[in-house]
N, C-alpha and C positions, 0 to 999 in steps of 0.2 A: 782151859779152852773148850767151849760147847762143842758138841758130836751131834754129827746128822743122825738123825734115824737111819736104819738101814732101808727101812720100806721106801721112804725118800727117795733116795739114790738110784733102785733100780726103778721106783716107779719115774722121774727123771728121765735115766739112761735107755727105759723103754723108748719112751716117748721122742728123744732126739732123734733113735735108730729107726724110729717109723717115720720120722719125716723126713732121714734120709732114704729110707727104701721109697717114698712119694716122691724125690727130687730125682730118682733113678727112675721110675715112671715116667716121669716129664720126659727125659730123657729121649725118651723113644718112640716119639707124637711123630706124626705124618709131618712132610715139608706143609701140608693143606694148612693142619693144626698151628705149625708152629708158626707161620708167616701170622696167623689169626694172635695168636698169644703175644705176639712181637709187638702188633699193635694197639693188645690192651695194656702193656707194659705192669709193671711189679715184679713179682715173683718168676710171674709166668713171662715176661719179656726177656730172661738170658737164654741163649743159644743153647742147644741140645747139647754140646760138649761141655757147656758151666754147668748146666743142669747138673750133669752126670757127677762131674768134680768136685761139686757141693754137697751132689749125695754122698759119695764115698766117702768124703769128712763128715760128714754128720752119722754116718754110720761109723764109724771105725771111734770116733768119740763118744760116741753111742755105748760101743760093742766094752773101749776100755771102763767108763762108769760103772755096766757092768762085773765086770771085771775084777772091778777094785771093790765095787762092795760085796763080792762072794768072797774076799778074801788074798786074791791075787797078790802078790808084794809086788809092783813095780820095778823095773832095774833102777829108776831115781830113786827110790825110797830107801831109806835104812834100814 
């Protein structure tokens, strides 16, 4: 079974955890901003309380990548 490189994984798990710290940003836009972003819709069309939601899972999925390629064992893992 092929292995990832390790540089992979956290370069990865950086990169998810910085787009959930940027979905936690969104987060916290003025009512001005976010009526504006509602109407350009994508990314920036969810409600400040998705924002947030989204970033928390993509950081905490972020955070386990890391995690697991510094070595961590999982409680699923054997």
């Amino acid at each position: 079974m092929p292995v990832l490189p390790v540089w992979l994984v956290i370069l990865v798990g950086s990169l998810v955890s910085l787009f959930g710290l940027y979905r936690i940003k969104l987060a916290f836009r003025s009512s001005e901003e976010d009526e504006q972003a509602r109407a350009r819709g994508g990314l920036y069309g969810y409600g400040r309380r998705q924002q947030f939601l989204f970033g928390f899972v993509y950081v905490f999925l972020g955070v386990m990548l890391l995690l697991g390629a510094f070595g961590l064992k999982m409680p699923w893992q054997h």
